[in-house]
FILOVEX-455259 format. One record per residue: x, y, z of N, C-alpha, C in turn; residue in three letters. Coordinates in steps of 0.1 Angstrom, whole numbers, padded with zeros to 4 digits, always signed. Layout:
! residues N
XYZXYZXYZALA;...
***
This chain:
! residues 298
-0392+0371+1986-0385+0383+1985-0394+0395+1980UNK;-0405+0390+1977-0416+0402+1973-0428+0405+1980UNK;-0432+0415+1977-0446+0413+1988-0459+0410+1978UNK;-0467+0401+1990-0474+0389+1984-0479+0394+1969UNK;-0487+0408+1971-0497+0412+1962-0489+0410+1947UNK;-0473+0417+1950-0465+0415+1938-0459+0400+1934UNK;-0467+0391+1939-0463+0379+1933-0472+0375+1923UNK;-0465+0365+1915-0473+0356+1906-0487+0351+1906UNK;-0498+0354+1899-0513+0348+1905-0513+0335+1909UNK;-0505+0326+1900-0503+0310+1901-0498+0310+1914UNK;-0488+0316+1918-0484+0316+1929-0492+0320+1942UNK;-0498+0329+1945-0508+0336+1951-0518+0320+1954UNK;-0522+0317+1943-0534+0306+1944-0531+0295+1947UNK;-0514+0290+1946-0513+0276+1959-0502+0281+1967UNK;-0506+0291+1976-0497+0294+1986-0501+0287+1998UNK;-0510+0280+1999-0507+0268+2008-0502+0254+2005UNK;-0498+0252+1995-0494+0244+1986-0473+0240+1994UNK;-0470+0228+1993-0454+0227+2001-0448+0234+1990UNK;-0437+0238+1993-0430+0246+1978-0420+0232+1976UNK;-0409+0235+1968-0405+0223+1958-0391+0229+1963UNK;-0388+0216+1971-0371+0219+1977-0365+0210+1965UNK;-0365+0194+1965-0356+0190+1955-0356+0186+1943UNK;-0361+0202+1934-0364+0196+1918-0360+0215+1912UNK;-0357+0214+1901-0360+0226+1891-0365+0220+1878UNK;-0381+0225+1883-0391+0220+1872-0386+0226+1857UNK;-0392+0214+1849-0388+0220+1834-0394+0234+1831UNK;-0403+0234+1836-0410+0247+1831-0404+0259+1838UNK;-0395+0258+1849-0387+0270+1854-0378+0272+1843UNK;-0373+0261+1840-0359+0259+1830-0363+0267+1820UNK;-0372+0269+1812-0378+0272+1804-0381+0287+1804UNK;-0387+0290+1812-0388+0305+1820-0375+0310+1820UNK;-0363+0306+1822-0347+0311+1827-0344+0313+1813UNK;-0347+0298+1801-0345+0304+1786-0347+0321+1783UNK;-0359+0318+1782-0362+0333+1778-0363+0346+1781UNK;-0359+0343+1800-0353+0353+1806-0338+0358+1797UNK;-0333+0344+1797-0321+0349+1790-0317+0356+1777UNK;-0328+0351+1769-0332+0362+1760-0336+0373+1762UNK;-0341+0378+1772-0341+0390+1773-0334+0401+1778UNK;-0324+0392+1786-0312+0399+1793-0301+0399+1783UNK;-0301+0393+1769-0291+0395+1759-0295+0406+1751UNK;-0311+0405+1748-0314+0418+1748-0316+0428+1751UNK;-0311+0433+1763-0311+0449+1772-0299+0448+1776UNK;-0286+0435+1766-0272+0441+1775-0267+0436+1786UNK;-0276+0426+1792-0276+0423+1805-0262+0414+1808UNK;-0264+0405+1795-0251+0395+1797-0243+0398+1784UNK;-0232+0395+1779-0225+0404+1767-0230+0395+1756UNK;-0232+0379+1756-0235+0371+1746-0240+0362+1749UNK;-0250+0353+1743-0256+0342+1747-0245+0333+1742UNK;-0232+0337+1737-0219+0325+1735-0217+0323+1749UNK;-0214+0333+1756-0210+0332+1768-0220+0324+1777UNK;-0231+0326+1781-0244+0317+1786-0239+0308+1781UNK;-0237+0303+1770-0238+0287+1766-0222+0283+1768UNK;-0211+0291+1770-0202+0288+1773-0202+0281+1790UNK;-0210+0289+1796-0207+0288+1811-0216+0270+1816UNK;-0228+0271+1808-0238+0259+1805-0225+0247+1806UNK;-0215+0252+1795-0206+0237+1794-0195+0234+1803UNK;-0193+0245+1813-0184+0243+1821-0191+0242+1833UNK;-0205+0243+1834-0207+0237+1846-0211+0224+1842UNK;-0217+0217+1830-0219+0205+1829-0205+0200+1828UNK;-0196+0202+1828-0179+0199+1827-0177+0188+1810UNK;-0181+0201+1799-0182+0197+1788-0170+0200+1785UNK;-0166+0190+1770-0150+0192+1768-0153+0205+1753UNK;-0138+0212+1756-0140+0223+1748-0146+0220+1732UNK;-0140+0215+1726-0146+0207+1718-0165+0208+1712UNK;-0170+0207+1722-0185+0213+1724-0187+0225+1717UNK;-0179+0239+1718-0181+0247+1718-0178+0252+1703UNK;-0176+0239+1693-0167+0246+1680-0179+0242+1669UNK;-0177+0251+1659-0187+0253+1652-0201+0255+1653UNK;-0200+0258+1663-0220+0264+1667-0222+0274+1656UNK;-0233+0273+1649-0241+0286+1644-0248+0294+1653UNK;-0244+0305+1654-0252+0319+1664-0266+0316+1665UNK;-0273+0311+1656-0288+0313+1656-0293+0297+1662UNK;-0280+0288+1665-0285+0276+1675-0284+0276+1689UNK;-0280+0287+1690-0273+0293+1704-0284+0293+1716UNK;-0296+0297+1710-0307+0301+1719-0311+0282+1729UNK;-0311+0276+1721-0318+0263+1715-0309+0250+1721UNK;-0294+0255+1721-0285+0247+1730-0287+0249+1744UNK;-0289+0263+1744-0287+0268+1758-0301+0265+1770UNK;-0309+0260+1757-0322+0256+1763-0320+0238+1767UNK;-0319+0234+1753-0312+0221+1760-0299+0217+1773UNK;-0289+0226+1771-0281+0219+1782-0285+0224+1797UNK;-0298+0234+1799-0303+0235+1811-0315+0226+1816UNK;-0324+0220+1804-0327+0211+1808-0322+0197+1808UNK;-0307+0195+1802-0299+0181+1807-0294+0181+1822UNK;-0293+0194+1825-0286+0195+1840-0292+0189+1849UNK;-0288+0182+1859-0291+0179+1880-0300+0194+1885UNK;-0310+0192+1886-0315+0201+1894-0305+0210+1901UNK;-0293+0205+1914-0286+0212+1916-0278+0224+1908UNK;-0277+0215+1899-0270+0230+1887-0273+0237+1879UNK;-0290+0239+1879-0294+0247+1878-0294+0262+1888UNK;-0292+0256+1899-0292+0271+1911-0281+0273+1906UNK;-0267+0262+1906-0252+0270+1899-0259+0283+1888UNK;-0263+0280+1882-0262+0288+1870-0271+0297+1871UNK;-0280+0298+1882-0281+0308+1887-0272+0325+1892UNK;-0262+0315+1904-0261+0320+1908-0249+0331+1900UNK;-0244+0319+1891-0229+0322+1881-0236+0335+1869UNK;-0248+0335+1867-0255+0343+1856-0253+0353+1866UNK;-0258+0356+1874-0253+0368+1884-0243+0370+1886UNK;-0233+0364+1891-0219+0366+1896-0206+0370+1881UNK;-0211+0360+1872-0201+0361+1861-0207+0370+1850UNK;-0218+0362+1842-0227+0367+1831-0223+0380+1830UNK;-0231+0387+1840-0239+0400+1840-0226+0412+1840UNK;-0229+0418+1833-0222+0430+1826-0230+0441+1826UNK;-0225+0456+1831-0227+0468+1832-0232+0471+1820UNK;-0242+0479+1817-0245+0485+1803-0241+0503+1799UNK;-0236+0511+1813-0235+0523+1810-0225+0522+1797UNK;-0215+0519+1798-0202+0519+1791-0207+0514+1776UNK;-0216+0512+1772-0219+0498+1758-0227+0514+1751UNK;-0226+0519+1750-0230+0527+1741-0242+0535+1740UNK;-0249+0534+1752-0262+0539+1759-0255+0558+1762UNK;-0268+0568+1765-0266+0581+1768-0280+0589+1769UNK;-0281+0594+1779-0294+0599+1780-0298+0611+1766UNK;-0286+0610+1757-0288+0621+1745-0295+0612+1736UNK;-0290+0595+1735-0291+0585+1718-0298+0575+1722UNK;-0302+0574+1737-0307+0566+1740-0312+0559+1757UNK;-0317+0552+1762-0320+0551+1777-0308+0549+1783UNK;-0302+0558+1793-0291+0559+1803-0287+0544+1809UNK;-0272+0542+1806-0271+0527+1812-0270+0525+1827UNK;-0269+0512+1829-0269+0506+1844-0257+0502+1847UNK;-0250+0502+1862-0244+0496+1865-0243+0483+1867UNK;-0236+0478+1867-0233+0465+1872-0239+0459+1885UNK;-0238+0466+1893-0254+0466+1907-0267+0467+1902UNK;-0267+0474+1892-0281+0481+1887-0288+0467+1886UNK;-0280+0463+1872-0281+0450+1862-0282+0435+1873UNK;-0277+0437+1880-0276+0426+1887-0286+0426+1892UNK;-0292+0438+1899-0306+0439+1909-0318+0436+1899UNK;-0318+0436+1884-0327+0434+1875-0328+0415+1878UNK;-0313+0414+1875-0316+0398+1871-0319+0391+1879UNK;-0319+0394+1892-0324+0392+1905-0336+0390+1909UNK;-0344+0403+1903-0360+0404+1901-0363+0394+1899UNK;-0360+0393+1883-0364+0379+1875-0362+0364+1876UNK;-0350+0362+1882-0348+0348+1885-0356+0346+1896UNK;-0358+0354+1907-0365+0356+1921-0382+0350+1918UNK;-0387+0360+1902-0399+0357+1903-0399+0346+1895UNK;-0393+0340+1888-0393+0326+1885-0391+0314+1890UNK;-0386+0317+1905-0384+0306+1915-0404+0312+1923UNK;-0407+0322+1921-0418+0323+1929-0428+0311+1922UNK;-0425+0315+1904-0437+0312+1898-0440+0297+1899UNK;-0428+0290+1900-0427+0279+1903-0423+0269+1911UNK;-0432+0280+1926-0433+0278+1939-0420+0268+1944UNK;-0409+0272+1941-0397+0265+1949-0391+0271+1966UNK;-0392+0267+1969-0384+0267+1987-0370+0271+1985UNK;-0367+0279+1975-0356+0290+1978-0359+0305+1974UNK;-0353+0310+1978-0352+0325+1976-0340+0330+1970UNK;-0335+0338+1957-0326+0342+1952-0321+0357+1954UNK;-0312+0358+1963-0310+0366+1974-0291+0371+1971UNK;-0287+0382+1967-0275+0387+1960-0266+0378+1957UNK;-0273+0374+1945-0265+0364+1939-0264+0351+1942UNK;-0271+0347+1953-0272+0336+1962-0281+0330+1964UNK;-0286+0315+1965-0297+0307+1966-0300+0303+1981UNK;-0308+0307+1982-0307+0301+2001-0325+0297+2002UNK;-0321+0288+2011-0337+0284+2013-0348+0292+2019UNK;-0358+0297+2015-0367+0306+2019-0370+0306+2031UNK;-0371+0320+2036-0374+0322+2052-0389+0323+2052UNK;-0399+0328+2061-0413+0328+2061-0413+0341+2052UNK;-0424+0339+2051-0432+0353+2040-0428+0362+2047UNK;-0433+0365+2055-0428+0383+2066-0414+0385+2068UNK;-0406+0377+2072-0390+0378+2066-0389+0379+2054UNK;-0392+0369+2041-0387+0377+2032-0392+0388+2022UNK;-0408+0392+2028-0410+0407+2021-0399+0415+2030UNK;-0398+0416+2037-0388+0427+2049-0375+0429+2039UNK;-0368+0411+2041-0357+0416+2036-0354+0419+2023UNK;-0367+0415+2010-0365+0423+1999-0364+0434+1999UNK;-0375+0441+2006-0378+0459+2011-0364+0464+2013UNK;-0356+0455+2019-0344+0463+2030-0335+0461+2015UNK;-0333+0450+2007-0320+0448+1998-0327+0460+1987UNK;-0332+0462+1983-0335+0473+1975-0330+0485+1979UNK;-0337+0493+1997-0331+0504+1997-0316+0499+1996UNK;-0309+0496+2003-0296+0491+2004-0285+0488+1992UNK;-0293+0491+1982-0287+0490+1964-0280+0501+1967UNK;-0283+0513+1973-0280+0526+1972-0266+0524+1978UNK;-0256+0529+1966-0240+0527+1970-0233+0535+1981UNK;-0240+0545+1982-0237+0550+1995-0238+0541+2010UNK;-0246+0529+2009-0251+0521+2019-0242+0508+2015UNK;-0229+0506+2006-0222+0493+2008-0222+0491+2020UNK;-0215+0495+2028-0213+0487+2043-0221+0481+2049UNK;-0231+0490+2045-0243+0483+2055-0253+0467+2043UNK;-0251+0472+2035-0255+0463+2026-0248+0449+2022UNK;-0236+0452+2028-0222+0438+2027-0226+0433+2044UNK;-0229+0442+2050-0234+0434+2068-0243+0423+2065UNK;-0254+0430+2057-0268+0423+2059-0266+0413+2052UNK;-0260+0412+2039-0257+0396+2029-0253+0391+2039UNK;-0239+0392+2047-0236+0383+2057-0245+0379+2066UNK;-0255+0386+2067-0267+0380+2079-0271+0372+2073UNK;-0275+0370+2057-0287+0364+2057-0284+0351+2052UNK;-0267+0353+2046-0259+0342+2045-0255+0334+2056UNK;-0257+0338+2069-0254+0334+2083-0265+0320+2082UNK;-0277+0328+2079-0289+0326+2085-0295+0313+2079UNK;-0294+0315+2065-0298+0307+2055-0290+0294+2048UNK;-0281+0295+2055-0269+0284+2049-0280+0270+2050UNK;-0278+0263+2041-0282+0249+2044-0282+0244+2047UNK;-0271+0237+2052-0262+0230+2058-0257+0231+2073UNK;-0250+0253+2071-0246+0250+2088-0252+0267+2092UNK;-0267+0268+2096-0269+0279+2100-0261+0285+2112UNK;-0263+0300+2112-0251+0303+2123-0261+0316+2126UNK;-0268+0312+2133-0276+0323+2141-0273+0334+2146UNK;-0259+0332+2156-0252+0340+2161-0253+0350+2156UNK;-0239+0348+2146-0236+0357+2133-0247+0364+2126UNK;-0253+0357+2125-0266+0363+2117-0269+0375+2126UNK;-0276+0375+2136-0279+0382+2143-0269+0393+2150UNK;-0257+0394+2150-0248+0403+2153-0244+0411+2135UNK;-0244+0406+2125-0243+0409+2110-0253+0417+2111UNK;-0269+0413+2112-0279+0419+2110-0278+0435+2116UNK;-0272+0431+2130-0273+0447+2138-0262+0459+2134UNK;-0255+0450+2131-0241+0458+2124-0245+0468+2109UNK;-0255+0462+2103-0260+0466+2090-0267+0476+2097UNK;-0274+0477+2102-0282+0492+2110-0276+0497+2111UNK;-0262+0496+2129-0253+0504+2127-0250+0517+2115UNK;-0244+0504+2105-0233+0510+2091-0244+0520+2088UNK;-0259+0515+2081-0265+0526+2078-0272+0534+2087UNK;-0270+0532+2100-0269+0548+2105-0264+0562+2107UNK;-0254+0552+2107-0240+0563+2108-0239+0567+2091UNK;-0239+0560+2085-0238+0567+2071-0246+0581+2064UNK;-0262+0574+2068-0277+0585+2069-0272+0596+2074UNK;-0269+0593+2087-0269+0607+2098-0255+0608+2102UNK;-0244+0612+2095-0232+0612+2096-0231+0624+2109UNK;-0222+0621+2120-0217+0626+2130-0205+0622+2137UNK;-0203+0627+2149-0196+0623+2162-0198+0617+2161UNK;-0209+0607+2161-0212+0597+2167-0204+0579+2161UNK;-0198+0574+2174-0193+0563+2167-0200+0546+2170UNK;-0212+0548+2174-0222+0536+2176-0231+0539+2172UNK;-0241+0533+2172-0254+0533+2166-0261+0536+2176UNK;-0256+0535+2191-0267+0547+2202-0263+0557+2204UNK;-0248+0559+2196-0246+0580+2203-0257+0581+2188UNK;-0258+0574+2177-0269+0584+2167-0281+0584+2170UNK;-0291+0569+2175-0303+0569+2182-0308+0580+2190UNK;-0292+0584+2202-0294+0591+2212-0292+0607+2205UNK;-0287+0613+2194-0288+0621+2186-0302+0628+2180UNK;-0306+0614+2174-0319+0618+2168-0332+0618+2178UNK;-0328+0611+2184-0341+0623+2199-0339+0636+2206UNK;-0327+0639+2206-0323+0648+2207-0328+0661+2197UNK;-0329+0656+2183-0329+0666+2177-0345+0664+2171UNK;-0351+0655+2176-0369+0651+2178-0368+0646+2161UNK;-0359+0642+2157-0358+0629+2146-0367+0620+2150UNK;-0367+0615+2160-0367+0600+2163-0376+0596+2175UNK;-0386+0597+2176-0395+0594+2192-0391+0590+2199UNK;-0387+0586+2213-0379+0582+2222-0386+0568+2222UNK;-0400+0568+2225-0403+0550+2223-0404+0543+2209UNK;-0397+0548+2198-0398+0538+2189-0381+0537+2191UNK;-0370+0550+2197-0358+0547+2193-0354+0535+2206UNK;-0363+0530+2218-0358+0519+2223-0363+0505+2215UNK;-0365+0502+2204-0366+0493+2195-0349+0486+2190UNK;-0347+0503+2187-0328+0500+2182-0320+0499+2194UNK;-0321+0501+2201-0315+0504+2214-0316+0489+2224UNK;-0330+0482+2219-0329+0469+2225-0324+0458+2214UNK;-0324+0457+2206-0316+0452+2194-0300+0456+2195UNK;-0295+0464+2194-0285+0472+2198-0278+0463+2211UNK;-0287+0464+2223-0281+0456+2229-0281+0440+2238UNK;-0288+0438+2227-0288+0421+2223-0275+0415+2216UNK;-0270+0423+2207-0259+0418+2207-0244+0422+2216UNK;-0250+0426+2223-0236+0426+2234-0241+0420+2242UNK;-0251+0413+2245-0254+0406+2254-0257+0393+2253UNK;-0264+0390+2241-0266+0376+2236-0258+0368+2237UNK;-0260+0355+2241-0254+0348+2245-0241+0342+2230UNK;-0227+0346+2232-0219+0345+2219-0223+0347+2207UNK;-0234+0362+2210-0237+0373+2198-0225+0377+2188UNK;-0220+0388+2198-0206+0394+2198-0193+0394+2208UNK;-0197+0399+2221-0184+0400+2228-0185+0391+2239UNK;-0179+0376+2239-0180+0368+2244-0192+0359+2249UNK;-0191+0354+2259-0206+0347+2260-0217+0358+2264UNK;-0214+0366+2270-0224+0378+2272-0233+0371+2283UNK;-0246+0374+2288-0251+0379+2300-0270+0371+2294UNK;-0269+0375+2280-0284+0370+2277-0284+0357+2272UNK;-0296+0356+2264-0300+0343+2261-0297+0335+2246UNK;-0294+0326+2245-0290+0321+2228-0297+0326+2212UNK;-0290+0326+2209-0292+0330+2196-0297+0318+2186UNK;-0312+0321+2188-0317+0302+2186-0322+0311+2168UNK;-0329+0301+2162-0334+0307+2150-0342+0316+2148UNK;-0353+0314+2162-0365+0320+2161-0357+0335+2166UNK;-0347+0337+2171-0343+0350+2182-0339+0357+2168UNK;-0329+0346+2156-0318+0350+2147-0334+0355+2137UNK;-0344+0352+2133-0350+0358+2124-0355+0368+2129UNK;-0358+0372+2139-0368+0382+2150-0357+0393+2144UNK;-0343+0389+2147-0333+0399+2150-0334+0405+2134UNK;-0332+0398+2125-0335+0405+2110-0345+0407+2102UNK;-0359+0403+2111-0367+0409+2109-0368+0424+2108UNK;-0364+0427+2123-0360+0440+2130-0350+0447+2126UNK;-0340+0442+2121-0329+0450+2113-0337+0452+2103UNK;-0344+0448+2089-0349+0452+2080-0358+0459+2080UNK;-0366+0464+2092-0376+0475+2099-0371+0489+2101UNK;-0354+0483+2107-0349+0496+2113-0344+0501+2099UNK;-0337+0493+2093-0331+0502+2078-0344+0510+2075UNK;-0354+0500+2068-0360+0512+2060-0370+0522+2068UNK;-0371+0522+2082-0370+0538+2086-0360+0546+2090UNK;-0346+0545+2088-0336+0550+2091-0337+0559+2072UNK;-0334+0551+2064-0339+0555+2051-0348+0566+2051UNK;-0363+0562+2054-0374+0570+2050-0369+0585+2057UNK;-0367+0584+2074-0362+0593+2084-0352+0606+2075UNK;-0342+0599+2070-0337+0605+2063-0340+0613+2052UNK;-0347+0605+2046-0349+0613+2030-0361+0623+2036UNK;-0373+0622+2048-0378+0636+2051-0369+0645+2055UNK;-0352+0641+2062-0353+0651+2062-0341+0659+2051UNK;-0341+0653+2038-0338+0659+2027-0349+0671+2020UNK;-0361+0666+2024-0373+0671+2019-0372+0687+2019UNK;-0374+0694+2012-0376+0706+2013-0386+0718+2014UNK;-0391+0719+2024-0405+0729+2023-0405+0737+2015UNK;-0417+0739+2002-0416+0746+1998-0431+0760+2001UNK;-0427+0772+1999-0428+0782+2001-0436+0789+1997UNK;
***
């Protein structure tokens, strides 16, 4: 999810090395500890009661567990019951520290007058994301931690792209297009039952949404805006048939979108190509944009 340079040196130096599908090493566990420490301290999660609350409901501990803890053993349980867990449940608690944990900080008492301006609850989430992300780097595991979601890692050039693309895409003006692309990559990455198709029709849809959002118009596809922005010499006519053949790949792909269509299947190597290329088109639909926010000055 990062680009190489921004990864881990340890990591960097056995990147030809297999990564680690069925284990979460203790020393990741360990790493997650003191993340968690630090996300209690910037606010991130409301209490490490709560971390160690959630610890005992996914080990399916009886309430009981939870009575008479001293606050200051809190740190120290929460370290032990992640490393008693199944490898598998550790990604749980992953995923649940994002999904449940994490709590907004604007509202807690922060103000750009008494103190550093708080985060949303997207904001905070995109932090803890970073960090679990580079802790799965550091200790080179075969998944990728991806909105809130564990999915098994795509090649390096897919997932610098689609980190690039989920960052701009934080930007809440770009929900739609940013709930498309989860669906792609949740299409794509399932473990169990990849769905190419989808993937690849979600992926184009997320360009769509953020083009039409960027360059709001008439326009009700993503080729009356393509065909817009050449128009208005936005857009070079041979980079805008890039979108334009993506575009319509999914009306033609074979049970892309609208029936069997005319082209060829949506195999994996087609379904990563296709979100490669959606995470290309966003972030120059993005950049396109913000020049032309730019304002000459005088």
């Amino acid at each position: 999810m990062r680009d190489p340079l921004d990864r881990p040196f340890s990591r960097r130096l056995i990147e030809q090395q297999p990564r680690i599908r069925d284990d979460f090493p203790e020393t990741g566990r360990l790493a997650l500890v003191h993340a968690l420490l630090g996300f209690e301290a910037k606010r991130y999660v409301k209490s490490m009661a709560d971390v160690y609350r959630e610890t005992c409901r996914i080990r399916r501990k009886q309430i009981s567990t939870l009575d008479d803890i001293d606050e200051k053993q809190l740190p120290s349980r929460v370290e032990f019951a992640l490393i008693d867990m199944d490898w598998p449940l550790v990604f749980n608690f992953c995923e649940r520290l994002y999904l449940v944990l994490a709590v907004p900080t604007e509202e807690d008492g922060y103000s750009p007058q008494y103190g550093p301006p708080g985060l949303s609850l997207d904001a905070v989430r995109l932090e803890i994301q970073k960090e679990v992300q580079y802790i799965f780097e550091e200790e080179n595991l075969d998944y990728d931690f991806v909105n809130g979601k564990v999915v098994r890692a795509s090649t390096t050039h897919t997932a610098n792209l689609i980190g690039k693309a989920g960052v701009a895409l934080a930007d809440p003006n770009l929900s739609e297009a940013r709930d498309h692309f989860r669906k792609a990559q949740n299409f794509f990455k399932d473990r169990d039952r990849p769905d190419y198709r989808n993937a690849a029709k979600e992926a184009v849809c997320a360009v769509e949404a953020a083009a039409k959002r960027l360059f709001p118009g008439d326009g009700s596809t993503l080729d009356d805006v393509i065909k817009r922005l050449q128009r208005d010499k936005i857009l070079d006519p041979t980079i805008a048939k890039s979108f334009t053949g993506i575009y319509g790949f999914r009306n033609s792909g074979k049970g892309v979108s609208h029936g069997e269509g005319s082209g060829g299947e949506a195999t994996a190597a087609i379904a990563e190509f296709v979100l490669d290329s959606a995470a290309s088109q966003i972030l120059l639909l993005v950049a396109l944009q913000a020049e032309q926010d730019t304002e000459v000055p005088f």
